[in-house]
C-alpha positions as CSV (number, residue, x, y, z in Angstrom):
1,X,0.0,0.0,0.0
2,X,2.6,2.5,1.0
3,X,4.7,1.6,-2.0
4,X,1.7,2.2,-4.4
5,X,1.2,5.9,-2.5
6,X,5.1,6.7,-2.5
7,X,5.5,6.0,-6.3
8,X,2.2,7.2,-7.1
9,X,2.9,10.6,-4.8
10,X,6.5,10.9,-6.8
11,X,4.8,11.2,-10.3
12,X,2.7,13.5,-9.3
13,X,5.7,15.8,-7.7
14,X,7.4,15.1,-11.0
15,X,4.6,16.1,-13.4
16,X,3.8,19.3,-11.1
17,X,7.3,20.2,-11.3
18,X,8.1,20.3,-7.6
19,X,11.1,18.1,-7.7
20,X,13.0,20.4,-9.9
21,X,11.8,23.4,-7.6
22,X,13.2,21.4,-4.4
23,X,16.9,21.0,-6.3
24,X,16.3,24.7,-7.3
25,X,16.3,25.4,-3.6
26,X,19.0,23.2,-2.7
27,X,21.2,24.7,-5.4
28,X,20.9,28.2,-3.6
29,X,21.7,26.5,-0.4
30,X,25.4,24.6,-2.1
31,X,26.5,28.0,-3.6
32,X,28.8,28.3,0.1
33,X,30.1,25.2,0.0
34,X,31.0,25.1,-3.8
35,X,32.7,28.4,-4.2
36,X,34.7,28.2,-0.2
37,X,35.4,31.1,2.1
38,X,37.2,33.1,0.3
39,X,34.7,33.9,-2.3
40,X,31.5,33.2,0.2
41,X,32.5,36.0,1.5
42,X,32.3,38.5,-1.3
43,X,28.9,37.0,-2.7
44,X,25.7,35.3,-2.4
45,X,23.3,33.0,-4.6
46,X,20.1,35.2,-4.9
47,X,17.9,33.0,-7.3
48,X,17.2,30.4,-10.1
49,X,14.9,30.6,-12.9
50,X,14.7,28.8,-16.1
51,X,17.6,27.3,-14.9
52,X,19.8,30.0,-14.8
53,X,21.3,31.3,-11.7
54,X,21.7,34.6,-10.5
55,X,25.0,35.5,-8.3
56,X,25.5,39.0,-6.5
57,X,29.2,40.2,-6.2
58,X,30.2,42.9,-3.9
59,X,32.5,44.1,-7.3
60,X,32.6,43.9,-11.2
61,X,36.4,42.7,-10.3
62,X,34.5,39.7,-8.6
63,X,31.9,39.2,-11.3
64,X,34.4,39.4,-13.7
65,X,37.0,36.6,-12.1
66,X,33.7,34.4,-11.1
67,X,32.7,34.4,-14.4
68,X,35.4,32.6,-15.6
69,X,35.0,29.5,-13.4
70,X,31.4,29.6,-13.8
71,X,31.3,26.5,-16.2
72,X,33.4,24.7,-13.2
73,X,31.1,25.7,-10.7
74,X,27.7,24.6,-13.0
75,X,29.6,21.1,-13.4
76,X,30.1,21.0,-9.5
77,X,26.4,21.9,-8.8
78,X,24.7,19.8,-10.8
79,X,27.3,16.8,-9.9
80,X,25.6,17.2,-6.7
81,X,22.2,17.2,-7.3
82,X,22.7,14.6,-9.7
83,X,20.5,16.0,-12.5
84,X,21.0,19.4,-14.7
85,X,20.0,21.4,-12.6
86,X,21.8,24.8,-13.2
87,X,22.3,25.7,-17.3
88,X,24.2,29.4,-16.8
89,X,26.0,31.1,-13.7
90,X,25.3,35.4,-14.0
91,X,26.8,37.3,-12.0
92,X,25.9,40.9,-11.0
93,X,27.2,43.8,-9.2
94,X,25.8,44.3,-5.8
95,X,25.7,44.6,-2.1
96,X,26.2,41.4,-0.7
97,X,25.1,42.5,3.4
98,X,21.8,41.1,3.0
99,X,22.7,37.9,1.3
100,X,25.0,37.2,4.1
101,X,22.4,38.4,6.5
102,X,20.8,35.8,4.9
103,X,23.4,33.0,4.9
104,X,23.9,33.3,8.1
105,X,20.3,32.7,9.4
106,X,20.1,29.8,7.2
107,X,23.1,28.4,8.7
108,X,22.0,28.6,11.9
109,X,18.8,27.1,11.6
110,X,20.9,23.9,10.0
111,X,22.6,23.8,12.8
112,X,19.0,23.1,15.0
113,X,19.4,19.7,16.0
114,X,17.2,17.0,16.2
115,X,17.0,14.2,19.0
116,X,17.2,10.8,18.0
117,X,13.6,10.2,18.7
118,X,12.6,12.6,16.1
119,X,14.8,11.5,13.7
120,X,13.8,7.9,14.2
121,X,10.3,8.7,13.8
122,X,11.2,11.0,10.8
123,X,12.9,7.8,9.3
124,X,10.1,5.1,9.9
125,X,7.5,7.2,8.0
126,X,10.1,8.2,5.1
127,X,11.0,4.6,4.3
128,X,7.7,3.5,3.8
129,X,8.1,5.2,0.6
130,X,9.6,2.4,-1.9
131,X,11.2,4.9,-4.3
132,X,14.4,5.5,-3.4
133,X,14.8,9.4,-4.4
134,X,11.1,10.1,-3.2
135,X,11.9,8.5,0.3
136,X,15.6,10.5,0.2
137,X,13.9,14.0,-0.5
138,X,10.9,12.9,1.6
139,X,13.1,12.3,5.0
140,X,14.7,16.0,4.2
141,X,11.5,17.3,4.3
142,X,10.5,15.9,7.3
143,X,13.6,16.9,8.6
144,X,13.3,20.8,7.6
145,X,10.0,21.0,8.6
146,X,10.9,20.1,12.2
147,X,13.5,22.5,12.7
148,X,11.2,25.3,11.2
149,X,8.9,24.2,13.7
150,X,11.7,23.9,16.5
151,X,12.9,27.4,15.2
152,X,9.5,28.9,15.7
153,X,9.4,27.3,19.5
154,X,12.1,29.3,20.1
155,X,10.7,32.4,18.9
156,X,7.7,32.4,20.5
157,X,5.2,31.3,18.3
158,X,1.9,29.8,19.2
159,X,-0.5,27.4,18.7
160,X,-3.8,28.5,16.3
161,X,-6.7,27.7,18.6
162,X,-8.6,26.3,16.3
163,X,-5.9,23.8,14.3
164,X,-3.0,23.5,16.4
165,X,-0.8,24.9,13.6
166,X,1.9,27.5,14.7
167,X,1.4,31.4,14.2
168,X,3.4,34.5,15.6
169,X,2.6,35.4,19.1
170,X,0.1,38.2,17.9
171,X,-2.0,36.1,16.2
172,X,-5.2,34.2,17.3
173,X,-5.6,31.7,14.2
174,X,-3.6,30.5,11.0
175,X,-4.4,32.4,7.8
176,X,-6.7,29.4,6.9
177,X,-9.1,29.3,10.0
178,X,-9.0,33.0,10.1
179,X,-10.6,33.2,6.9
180,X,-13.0,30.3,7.8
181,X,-13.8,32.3,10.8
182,X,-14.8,35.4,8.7
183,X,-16.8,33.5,6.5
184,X,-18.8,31.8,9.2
185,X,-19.4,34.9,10.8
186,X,-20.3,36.6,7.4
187,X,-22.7,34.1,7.0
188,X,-24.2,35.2,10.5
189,X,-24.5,38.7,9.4
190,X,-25.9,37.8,6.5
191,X,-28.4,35.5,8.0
192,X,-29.5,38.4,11.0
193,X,-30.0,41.0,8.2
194,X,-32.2,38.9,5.9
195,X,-34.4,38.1,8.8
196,X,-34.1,41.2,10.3
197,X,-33.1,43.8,8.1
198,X,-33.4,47.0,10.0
199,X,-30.7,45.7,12.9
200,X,-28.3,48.2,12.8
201,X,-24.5,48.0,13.4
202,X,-24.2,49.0,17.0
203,X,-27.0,45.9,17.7
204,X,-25.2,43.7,15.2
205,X,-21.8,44.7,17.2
206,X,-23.2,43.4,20.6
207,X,-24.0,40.1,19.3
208,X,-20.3,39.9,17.5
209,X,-17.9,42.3,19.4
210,X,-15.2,41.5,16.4
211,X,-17.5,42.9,13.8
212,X,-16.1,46.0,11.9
213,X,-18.4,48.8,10.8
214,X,-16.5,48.5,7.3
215,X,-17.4,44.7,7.4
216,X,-20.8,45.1,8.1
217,X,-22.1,47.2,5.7
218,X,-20.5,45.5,3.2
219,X,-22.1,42.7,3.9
220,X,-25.5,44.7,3.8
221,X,-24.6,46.0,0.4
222,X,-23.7,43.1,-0.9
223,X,-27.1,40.8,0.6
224,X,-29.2,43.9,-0.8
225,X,-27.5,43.4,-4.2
226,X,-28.6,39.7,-4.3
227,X,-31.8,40.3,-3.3
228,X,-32.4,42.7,-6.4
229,X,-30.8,40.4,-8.3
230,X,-33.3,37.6,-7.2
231,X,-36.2,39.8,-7.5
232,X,-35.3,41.0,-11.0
233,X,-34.5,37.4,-12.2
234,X,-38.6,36.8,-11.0
């Protein structure tokens, strides 16, 4: 069953293009350890698209030495991702403070370890995934998800009410139940007006403290609009 779902679940990464996006990603990420210290310091991978990568140099001197071992560093790249990923190297003039700024968060959130317990239990649900590459890029997944998560422990987050997922410490509910909750209580509005229409925003307002005047008569507009619409359809 779980081999069926893992090779069935990699064709459908494939055909959506996601697999390529993932190596994109991971290209950015190898840029440091390809090019060493020395020229780390004095530049930063910003992007990919259409397979061509986009390097900032703190000097055309740079971008003009770079781009004479660009070929090397394309070879080295893709040698590591094991698939064509990167076609062309540019490189262009720039400050390279916030790609470091950058860098350096990304490194330390790598370095946010795991205990064995999570990565055992991050191992016995990867390799229930017959494909070998799936399962591989799977298990990173896993991996990077629970260090976001760990990350975001340590900087406070919460815990949406509603879902359990985790939101900055000024937030009440995740983006999606935040928008269910809106709708739900749209529908509420709606429902109060069309049974009573004259209720007016200050009596709406006690029944839902959260309700914005804005909101509201919106919400009046737009019920009055499809009952003239219904009416004229009649």
């Amino acid at each position: 069953m779980y081999s069926s779902l893992g090779d069935s679940l990699w064709e459908r990464i494939k055909k959506l293009g996601l697999d390529k996006k993932m190596k994109e990603k991971m290209a950015l990420h190898l840029w440091p350890e390809v090019v060493g210290e020395e020229v780390k310091k004095h530049t930063w991978a910003r992007s990919i698209r259409n397979g061509i990568m986009t390097v900032v140099a703190d000097s055309p001197s740079w971008c003009q030495q770079l781009s004479l071992l660009r070929m090397n560093y394309i070879k080295e790249i893709n040698e590591k991702l094991a698939q064509e990923i990167i076609k062309e190297i540019r490189f262009k003039s720039g400050s390279v403070k916030a790609g470091n700024n950058y860098q350096k968060k990304q490194e330390n959130f790598y370095k946010i370890d795991l205990t064995t317990g999570e990565k055992a239990k991050i191992k016995q649900q990867s390799i229930r995934i017959k494909d070998q590459e799936l399962s591989s890029a799977y298990e990173r997944f896993l991996e990077f998800v629970k260090k976001l998560e760990k990350k975001r422990e340590l900087e406070g987050w919460i815990r949406c009410e509603k879902c359990g997922r985790q939101i900055p410490q000024n937030e009440k509910y995740c983006l999606t139940c935040s928008k269910n909750e809106i709708k739900n209580q749209e529908l509420l509005v709606e429902q109060f007006l069309y049974e009573i229409p004259w209720i007016s925003y200050e009596q709406m307002s006690r029944l839902i403290p959260s309700l914005e005047k804005d909101q509201f008569d919106l919400i009046k507009r737009n019920l009055i609009k499809k009952v003239r619409e219904k009416l004229d359809y009649q």
